[in-house]
Residue frames relative to the residue before (quaternion, step in Angstrom):
aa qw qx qy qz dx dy dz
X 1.0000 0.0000 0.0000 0.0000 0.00 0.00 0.00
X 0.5961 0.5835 -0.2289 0.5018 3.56 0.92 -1.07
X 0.7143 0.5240 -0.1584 0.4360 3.74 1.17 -0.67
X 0.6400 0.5507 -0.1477 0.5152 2.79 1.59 -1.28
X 0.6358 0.3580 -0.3280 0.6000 3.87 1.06 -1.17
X 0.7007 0.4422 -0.4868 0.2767 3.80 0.27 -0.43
X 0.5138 0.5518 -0.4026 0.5190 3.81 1.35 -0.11
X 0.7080 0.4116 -0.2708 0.5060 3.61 0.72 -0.76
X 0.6934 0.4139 -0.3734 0.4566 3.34 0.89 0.29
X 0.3749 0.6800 -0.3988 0.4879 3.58 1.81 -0.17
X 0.7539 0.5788 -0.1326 0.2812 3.15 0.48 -1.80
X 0.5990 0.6513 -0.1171 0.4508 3.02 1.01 -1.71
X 0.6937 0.4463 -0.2307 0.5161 3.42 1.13 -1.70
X 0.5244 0.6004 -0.3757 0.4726 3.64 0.92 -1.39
X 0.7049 0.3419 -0.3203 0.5325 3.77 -0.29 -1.14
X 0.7008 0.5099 -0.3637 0.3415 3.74 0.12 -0.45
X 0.7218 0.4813 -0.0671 0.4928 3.13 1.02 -0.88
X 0.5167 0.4967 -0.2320 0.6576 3.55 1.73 -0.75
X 0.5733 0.4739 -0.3435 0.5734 4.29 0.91 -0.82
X 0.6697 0.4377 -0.3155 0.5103 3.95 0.26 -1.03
X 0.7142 0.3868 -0.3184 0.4888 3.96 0.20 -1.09
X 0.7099 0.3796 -0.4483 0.3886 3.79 0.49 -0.79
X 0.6169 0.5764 -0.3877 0.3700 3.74 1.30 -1.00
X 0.6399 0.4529 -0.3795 0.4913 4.11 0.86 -0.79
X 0.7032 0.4984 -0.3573 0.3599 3.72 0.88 -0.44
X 0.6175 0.5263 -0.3512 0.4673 3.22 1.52 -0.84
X 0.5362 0.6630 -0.2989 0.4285 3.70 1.33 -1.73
X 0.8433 0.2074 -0.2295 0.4396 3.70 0.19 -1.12
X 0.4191 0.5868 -0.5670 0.3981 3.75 0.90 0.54
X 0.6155 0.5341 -0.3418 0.4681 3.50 1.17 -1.67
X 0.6479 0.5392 -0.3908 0.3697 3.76 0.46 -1.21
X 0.7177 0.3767 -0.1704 0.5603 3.87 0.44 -1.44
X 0.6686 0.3732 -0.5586 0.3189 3.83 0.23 0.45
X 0.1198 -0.8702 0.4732 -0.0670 2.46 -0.90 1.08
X 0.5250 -0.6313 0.3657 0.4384 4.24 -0.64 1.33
X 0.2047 -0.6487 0.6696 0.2983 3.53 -1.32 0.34
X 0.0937 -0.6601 0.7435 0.0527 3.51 -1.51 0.63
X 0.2713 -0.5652 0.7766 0.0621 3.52 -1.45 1.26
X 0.1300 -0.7145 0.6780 -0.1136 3.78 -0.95 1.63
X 0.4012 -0.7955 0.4333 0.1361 3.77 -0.81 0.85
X 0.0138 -0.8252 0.5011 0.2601 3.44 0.03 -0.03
X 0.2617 -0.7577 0.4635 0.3777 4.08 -0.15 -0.03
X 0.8454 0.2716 -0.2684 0.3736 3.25 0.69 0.69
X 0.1264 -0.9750 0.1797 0.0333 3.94 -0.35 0.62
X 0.3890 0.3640 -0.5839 0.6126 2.09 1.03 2.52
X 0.6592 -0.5511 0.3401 0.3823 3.66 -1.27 1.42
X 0.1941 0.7232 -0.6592 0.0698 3.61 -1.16 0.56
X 0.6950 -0.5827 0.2397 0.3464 3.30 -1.49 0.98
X 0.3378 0.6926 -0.4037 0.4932 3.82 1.49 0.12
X 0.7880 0.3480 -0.3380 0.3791 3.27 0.55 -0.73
X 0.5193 0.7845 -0.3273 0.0884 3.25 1.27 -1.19
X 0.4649 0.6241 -0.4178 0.4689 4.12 1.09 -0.03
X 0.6737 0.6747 -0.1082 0.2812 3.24 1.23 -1.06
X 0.6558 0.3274 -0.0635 0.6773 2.94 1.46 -1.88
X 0.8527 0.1694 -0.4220 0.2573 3.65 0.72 0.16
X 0.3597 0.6386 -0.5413 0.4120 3.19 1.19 0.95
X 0.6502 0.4001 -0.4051 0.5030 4.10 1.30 -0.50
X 0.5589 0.5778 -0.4036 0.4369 4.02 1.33 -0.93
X 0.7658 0.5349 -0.2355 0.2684 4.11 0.96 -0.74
X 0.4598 -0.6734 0.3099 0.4890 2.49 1.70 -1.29
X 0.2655 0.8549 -0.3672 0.2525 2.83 1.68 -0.40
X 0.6803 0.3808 -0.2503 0.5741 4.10 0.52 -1.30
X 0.8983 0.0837 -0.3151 0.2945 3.68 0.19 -0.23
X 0.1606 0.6170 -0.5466 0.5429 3.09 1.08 1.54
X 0.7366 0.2843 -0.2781 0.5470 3.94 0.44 -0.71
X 0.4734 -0.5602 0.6028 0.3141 3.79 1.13 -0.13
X 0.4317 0.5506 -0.4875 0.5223 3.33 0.61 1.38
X 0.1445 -0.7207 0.6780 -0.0020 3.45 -1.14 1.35
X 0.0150 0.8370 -0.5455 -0.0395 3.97 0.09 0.89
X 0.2761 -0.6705 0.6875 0.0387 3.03 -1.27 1.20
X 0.2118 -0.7903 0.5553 0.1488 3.90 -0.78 1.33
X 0.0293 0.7494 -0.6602 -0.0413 3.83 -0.36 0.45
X 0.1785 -0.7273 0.6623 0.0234 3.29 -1.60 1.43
X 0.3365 -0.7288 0.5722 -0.1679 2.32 -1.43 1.42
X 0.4607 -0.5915 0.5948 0.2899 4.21 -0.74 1.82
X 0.8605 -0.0649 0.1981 0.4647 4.43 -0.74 0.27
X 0.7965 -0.4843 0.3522 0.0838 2.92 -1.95 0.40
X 0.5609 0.5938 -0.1765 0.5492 3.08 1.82 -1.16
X 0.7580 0.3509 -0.2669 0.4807 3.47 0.43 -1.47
X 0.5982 0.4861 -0.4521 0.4488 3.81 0.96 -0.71
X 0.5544 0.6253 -0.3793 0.3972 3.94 0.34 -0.74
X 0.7077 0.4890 -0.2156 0.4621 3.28 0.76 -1.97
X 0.4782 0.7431 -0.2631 0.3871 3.97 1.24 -0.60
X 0.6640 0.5222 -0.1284 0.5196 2.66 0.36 -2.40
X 0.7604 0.4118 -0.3087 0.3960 3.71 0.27 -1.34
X 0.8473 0.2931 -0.2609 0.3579 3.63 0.72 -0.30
X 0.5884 -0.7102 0.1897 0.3368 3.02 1.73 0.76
X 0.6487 0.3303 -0.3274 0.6024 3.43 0.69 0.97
X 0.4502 -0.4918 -0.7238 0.1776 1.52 0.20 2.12
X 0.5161 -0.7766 0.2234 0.2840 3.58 -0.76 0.70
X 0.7956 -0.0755 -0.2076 0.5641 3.24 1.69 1.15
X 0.2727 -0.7470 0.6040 -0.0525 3.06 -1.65 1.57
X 0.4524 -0.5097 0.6238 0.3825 2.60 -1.89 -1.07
X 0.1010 -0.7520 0.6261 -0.1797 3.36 -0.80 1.06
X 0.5787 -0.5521 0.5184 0.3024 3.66 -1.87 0.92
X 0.6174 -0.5112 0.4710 0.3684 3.56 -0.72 -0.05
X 0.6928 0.4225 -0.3225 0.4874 3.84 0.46 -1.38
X 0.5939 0.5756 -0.4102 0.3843 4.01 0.34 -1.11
X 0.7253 0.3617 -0.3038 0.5009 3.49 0.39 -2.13
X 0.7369 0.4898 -0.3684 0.2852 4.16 -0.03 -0.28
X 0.6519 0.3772 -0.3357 0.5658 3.28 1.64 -0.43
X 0.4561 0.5343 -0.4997 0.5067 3.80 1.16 0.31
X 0.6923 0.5227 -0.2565 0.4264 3.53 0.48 -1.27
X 0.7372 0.3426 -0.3079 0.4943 4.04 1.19 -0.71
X 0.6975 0.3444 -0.3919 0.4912 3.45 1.16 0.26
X 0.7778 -0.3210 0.2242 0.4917 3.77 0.50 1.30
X 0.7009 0.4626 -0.5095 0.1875 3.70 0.46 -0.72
X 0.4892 -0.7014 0.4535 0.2510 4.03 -1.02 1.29
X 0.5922 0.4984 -0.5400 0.3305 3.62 -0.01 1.14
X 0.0577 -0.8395 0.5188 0.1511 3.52 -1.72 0.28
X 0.6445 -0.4740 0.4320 0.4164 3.60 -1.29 0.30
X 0.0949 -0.7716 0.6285 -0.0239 3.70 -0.35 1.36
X 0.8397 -0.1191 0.0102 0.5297 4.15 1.14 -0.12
X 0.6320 -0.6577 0.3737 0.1685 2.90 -0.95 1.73
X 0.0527 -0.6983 0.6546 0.2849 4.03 -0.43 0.27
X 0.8217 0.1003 -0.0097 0.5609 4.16 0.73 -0.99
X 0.5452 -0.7021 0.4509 0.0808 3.25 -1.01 1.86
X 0.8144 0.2805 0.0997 0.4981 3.08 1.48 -0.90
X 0.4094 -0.6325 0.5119 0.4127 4.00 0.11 0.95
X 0.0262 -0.6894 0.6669 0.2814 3.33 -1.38 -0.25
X 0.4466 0.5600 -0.6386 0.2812 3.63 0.30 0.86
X 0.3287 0.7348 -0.5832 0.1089 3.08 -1.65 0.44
X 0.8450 -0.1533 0.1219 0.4975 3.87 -1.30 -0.03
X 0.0030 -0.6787 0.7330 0.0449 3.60 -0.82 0.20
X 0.3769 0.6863 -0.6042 0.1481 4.16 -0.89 0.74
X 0.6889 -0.4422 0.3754 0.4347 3.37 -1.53 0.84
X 0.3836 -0.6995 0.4549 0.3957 3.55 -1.20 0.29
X 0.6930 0.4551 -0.3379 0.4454 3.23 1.02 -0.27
X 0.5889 0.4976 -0.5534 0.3152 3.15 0.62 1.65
X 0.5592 -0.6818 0.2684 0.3879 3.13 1.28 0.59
X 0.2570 0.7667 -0.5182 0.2785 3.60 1.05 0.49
X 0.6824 0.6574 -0.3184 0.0274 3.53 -0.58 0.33
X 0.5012 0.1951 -0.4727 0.6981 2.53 1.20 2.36
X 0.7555 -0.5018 0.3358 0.2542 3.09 -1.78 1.12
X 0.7095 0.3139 -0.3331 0.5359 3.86 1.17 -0.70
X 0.4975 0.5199 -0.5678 0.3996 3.37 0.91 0.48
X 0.5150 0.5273 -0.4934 0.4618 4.21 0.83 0.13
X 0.6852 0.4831 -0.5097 0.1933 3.77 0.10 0.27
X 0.5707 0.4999 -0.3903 0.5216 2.78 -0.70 1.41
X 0.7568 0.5241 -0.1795 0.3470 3.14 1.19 -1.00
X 0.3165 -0.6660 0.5735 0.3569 3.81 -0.90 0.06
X 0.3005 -0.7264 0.6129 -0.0803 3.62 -1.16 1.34
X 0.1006 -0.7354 0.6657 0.0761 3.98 -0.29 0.88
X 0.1787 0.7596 -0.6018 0.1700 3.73 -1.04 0.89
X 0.3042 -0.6765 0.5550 0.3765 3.40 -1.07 0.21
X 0.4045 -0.7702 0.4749 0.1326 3.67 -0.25 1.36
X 0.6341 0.2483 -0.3603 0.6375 3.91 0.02 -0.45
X 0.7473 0.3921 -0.4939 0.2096 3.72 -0.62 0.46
X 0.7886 -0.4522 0.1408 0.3922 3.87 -0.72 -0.04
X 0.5544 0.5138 -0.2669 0.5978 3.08 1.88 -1.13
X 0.5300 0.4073 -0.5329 0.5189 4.38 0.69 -0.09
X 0.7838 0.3331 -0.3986 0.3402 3.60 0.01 -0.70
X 0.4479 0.6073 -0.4929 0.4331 3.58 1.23 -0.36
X 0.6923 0.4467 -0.3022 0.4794 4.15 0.89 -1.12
X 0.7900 0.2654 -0.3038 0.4618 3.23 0.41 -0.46
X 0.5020 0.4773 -0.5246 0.4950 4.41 0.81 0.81
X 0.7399 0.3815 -0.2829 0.4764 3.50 1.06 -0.66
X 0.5172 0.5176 -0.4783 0.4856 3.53 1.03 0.22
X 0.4707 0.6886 -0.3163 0.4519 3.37 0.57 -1.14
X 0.8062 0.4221 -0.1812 0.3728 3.40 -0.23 -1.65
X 0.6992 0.4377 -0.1898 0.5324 3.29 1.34 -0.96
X 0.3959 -0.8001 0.3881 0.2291 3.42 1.39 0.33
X 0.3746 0.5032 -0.6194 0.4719 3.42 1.35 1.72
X 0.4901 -0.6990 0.4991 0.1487 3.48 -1.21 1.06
X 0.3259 -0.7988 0.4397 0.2497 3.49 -0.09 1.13
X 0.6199 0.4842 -0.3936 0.4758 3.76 1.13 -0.36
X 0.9370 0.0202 -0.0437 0.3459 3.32 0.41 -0.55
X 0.4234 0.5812 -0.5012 0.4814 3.48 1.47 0.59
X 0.8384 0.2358 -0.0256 0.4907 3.88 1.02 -1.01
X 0.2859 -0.8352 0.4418 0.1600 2.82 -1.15 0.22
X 0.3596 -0.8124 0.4427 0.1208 3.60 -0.02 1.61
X 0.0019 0.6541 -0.7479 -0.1134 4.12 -0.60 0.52
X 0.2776 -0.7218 0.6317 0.0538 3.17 -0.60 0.71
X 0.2082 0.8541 -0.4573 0.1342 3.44 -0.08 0.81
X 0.6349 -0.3131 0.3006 0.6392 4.41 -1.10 0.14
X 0.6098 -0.3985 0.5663 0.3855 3.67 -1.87 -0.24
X 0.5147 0.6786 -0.2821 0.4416 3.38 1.20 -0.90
X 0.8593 0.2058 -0.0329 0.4671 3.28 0.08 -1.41
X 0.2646 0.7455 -0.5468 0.2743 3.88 0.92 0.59
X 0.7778 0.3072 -0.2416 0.4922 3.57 0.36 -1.25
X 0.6418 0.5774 -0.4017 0.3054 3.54 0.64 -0.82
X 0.6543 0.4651 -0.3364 0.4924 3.43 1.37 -0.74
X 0.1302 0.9038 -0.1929 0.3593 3.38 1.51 0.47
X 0.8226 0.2302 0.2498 0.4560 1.84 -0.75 -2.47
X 0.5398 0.5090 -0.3511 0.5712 3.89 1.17 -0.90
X 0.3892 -0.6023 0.6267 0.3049 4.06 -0.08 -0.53
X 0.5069 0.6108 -0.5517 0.2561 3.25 0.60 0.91
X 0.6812 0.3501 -0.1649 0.6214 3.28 1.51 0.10
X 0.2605 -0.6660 0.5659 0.4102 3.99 -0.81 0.49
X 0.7641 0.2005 -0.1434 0.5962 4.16 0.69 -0.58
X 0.2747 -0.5272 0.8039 -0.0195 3.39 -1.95 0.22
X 0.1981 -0.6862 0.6721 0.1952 3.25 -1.51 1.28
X 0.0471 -0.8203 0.5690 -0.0348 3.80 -1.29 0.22
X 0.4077 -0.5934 0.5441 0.4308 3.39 -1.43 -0.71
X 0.8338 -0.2474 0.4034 0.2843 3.47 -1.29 0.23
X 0.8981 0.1907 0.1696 0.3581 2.40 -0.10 -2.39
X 0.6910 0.4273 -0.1749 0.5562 3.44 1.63 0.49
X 0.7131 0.2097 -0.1561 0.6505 4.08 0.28 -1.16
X 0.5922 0.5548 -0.4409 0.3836 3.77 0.55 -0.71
X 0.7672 0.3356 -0.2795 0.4698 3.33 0.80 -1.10
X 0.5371 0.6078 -0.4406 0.3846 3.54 0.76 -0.49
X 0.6835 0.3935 -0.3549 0.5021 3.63 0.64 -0.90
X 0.5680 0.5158 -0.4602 0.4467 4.04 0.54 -0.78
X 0.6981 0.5205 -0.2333 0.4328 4.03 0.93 -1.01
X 0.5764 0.4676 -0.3702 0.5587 3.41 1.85 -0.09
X 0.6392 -0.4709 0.4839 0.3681 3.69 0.99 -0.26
X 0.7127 0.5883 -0.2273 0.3070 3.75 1.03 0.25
X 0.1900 -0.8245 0.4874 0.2158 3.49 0.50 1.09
X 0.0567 0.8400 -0.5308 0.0971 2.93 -1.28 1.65
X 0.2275 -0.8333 0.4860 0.1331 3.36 -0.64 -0.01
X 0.3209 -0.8152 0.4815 0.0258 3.27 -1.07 1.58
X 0.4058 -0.6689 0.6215 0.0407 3.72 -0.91 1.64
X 0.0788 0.8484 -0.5113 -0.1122 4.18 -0.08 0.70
X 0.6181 -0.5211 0.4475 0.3823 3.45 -1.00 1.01
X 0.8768 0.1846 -0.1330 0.4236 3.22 0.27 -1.03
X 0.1631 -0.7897 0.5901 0.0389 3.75 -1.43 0.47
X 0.7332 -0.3597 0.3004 0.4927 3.47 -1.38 0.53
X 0.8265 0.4489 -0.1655 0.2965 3.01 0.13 -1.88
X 0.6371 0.1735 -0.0125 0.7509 3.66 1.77 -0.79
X 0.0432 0.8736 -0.4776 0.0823 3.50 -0.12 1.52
X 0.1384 -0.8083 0.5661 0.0845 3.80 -0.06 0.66
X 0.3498 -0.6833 0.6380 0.0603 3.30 -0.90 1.59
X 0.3781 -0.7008 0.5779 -0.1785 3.22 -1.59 1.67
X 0.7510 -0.0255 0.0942 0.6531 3.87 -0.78 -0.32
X 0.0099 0.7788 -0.6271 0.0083 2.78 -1.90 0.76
X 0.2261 -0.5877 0.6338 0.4493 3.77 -0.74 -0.46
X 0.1276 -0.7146 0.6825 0.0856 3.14 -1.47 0.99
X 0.0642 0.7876 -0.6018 -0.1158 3.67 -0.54 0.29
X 0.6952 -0.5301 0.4089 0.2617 4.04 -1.42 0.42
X 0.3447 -0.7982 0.3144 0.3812 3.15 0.29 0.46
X 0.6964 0.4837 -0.3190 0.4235 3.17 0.87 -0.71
X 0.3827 0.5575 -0.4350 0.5945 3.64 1.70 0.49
X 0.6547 0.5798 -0.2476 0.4169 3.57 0.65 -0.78
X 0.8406 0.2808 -0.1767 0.4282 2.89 0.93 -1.13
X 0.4372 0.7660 -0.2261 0.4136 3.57 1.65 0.11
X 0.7572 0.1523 0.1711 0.6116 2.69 1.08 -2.03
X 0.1972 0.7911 -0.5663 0.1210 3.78 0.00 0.51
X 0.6507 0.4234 -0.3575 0.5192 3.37 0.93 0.23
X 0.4534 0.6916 -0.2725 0.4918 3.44 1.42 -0.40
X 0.6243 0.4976 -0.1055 0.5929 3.44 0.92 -2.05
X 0.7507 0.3207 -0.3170 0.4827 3.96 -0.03 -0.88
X 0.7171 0.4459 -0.2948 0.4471 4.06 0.44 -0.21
X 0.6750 0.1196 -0.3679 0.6283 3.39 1.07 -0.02
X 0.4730 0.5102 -0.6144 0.3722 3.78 -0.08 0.95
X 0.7762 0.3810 -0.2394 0.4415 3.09 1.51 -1.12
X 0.6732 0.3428 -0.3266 0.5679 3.42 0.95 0.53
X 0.4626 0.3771 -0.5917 0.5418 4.04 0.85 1.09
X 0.7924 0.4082 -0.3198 0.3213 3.43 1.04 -0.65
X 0.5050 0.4479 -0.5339 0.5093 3.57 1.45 0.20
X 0.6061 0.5312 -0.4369 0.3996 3.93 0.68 -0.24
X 0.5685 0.3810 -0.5144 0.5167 3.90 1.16 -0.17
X 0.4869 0.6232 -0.5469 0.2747 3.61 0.46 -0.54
X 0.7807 0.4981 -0.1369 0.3515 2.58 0.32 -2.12
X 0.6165 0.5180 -0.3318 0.4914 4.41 1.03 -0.52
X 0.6312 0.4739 -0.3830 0.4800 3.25 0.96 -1.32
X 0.8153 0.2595 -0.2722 0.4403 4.00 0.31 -0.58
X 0.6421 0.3307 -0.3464 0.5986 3.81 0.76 0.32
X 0.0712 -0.8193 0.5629 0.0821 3.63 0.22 0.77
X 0.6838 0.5861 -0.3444 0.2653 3.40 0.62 -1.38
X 0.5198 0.7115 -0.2552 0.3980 2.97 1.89 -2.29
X 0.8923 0.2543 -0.0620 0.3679 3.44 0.05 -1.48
X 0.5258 0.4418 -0.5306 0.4967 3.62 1.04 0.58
X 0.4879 0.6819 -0.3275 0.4356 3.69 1.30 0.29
X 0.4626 0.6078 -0.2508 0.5947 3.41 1.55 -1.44
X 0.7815 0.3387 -0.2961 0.4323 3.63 0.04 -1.40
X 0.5680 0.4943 -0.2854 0.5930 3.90 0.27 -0.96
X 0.8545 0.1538 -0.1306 0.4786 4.02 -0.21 -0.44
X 0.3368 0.7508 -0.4927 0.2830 3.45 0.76 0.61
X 0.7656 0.0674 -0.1030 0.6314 3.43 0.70 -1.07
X 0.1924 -0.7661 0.5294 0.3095 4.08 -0.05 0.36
X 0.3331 0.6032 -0.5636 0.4555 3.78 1.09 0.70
X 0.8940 0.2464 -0.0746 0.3669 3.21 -0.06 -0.73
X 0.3224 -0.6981 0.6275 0.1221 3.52 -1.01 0.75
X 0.1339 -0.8047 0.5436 -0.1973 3.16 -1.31 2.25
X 0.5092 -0.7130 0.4136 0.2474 3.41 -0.11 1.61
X 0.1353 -0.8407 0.4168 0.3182 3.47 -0.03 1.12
X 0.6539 0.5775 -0.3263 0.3639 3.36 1.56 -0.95
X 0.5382 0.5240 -0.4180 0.5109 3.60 1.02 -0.17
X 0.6225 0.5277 -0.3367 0.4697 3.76 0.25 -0.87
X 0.6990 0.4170 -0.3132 0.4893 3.82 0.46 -1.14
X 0.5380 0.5644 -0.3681 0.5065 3.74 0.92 -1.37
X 0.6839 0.4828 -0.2554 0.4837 4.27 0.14 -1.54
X 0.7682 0.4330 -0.2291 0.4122 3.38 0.53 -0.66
X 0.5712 0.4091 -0.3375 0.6265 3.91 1.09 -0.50
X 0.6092 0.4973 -0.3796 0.4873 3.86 0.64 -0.57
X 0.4809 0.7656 -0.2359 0.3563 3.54 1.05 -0.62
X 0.5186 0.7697 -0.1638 0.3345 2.70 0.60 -2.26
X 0.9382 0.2594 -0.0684 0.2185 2.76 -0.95 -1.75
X 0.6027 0.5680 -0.2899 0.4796 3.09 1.81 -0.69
X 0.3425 0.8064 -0.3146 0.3654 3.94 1.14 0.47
X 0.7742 0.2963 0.0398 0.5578 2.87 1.06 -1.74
X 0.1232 0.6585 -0.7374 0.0862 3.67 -1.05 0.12
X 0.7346 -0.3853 0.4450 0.3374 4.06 -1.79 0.40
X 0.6638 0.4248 -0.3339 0.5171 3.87 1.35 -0.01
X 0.6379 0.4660 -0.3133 0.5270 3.36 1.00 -0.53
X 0.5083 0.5609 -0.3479 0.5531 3.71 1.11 -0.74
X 0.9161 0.0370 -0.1066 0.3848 3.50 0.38 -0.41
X 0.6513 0.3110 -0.3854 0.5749 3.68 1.23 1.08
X 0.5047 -0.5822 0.4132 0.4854 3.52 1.23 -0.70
X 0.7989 -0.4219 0.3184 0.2868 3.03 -1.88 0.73
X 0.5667 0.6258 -0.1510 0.5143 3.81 -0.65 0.70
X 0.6760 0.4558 -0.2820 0.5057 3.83 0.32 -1.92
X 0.1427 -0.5854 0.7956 0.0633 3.34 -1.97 0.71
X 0.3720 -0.6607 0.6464 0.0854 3.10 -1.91 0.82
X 0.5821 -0.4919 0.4556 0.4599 3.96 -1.04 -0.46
X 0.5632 0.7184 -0.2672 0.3087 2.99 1.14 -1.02
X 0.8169 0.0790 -0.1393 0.5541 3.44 0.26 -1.24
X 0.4113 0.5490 -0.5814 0.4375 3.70 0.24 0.77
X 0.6165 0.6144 -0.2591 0.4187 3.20 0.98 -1.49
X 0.6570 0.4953 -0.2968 0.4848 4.03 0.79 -1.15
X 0.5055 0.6474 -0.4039 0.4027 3.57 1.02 -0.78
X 0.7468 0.3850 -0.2952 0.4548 2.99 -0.05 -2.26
X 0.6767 0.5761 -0.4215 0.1805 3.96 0.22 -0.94
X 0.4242 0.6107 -0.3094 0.5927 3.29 1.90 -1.22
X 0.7508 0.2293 -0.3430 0.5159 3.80 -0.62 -1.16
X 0.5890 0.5906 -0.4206 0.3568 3.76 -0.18 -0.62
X 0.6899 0.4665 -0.1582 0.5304 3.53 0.97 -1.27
X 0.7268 0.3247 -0.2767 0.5383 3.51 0.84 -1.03
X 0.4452 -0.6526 0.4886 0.3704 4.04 0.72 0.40
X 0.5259 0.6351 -0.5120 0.2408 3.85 0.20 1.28
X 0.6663 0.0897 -0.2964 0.6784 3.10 2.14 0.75
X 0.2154 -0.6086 0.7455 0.1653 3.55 -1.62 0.38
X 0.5515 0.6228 -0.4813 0.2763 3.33 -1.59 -0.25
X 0.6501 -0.4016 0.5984 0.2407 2.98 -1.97 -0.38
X 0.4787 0.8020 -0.3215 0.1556 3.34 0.88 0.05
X 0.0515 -0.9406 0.3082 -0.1325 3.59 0.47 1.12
X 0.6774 -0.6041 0.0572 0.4157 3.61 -0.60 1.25
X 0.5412 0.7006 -0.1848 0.4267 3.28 1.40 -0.97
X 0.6607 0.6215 -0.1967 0.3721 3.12 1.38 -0.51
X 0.7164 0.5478 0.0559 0.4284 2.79 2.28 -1.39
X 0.6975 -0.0269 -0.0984 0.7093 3.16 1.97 -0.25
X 0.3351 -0.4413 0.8021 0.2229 3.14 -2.33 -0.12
X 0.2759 -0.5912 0.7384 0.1704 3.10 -2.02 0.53
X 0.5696 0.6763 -0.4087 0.2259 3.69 1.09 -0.88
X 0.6191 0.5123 -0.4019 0.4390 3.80 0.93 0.18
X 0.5160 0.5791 -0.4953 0.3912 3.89 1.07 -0.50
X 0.4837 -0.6404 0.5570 0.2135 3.37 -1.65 1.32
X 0.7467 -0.4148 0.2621 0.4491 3.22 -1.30 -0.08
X 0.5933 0.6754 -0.0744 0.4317 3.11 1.46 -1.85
X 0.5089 0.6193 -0.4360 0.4092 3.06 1.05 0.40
X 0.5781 0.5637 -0.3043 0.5055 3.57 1.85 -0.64
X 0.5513 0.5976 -0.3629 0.4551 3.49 1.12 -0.41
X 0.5137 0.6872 -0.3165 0.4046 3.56 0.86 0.30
């Protein structure tokens, strides 16, 4: 008898122990699965745009939330938009103007977080012409690529300043390419651009310049965005709020390790060779374009009516939407994480 309960007590334990080993094997499968997300980039070579990105996958940050991210590059804004809209992938990054003229011709996706509060195109001129307001250009000659959003951005802000774009200035319309160069050649006294891109190039040529921005506190024009599909949105909303909240612990985490993460960008793809001092320069120019009196008080990310609203007026003006289309139409806040206030 004594033999008999001490086998039934073997057993008893065995099956216990065999229940516990299958439950940690089953427990830490559940723990380590983990959602896959396919993320666009709109371009497809590393740049400091991306840099929340590569260090929110370089920290860990995405698989903390149980997030497996898949990066897909992408030739511009247009084709990445056109993507997003047909679901594959069913959210990126993307310019502002593109995702709004997708969004007024039917295409089902929206801007769920802001990457730049604030356009950064605008005026590029020598400083030692004295350029530094828009009604200071009459008279002047202005290189730009005219049919595109950033011409109509030069000619609404001329306007306002009550210089006549037909005949106070003179517009050379010219490639995106060849804006500054006609510049920098003296074939022009200004050059439109970005901040974060011809501005610095010319400063990297040795030229003290100074930059005229399209957009302003008081009249802000919203820039990058995340766009996601809606019907991604509406699937996955818990998906969408965990990797905002881990790209946005990964801006945290760049904005205060600068050196760390202008490294990420430069050593992302070891094919390719990445200007580190440009990248670091693009990236402090960046910065500032984060933050605006809404982010100060909802967090990093939030959109208003307002500067969506300045867009649609630009594209509206430059005939690249009609309609009824209106800002509300163009985004949601309801996916920003808390951690967005931590900014």
């Amino acid at each position: 008898m004594n033999k008999l309960k001490a086998y039934k007590q073997r057993v008893v334990l065995g099956t216990c122990v065999s229940f516990i080993v299958i439950g940690a094997v089953m427990g830490s499968s559940i723990a380590h699965a983990q959602d896959k997300i396919k993320f666009a980039f709109n371009w497809t070579t590393p740049i400091a745009s991306f840099i929340q990105f590569y260090a929110a996958e370089s920290q860990g940050f995405y698989a903390r939330e149980g997030l497996e991210v898949e990066f897909v590059s992408i030739p511009g804004s247009g084709p990445t938009v056109s993507a997003i809209g047909s679901g594959e992938p069913s959210i990126g990054l993307a310019a502002g103007d593109p995702g709004l003229v997708a969004i007024s011709k039917g295409t089902p996706i929206k801007a769920v977080w802001l990457q730049y509060q604030q356009n950064p195109t605008g005026v590029i001129s020598f400083t030692k012409s004295g350029i530094n307001s828009f009604a200071d250009l009459k008279g002047k000659t202005i290189s730009t690529s005219a049919a595109t959003p950033e011409g109509f951005a030069l000619r609404t802000r001329l306007g306002q300043a009550n210089v006549d774009p037909e005949n106070d200035v003179t517009i050379l319309s010219v490639a995106g390419g060849a804006k500054l160069a006609m510049m920098l050649s003296g074939q022009a006294d200004a050059s439109t651009g970005f901040r974060n891109y011809q501005f610095i190039l010319a400063q990297m040529k040795g030229h003290d310049v100074s930059f005229l921005p399209f957009a302003t506190a008081e009249e802000p024009m919203y820039q990058n965005a995340i766009f996601a599909h809606t019907d991604y949105l509406a699937a996955n909303p818990d998906v969408v709020r965990r990797f905002l909240k881990a790209s946005i612990d990964g801006l945290i985490w760049a904005r205060d390790n600068v050196d760390e993460a202008i490294k990420l960008v430069t050593t992302w793809d070891p094919s390719l060779e990445v200007n580190e001092d440009f990248t670091k320069r693009d990236w402090m120019a960046q910065l500032p374009l984060y933050s605006s009196e809404l982010t100060a008080e909802q967090g990093v990310g939030y959109m208003g009516d307002d500067g969506w609203q300045n867009v649609l007026n630009v594209l509206r003006e430059g005939g690249f939407i009609s309609g009824e289309l209106g800002p509300k139409d163009v985004y949601t806040n309801e996916f920003i994480p808390d951690n967005s206030k931590n900014w």
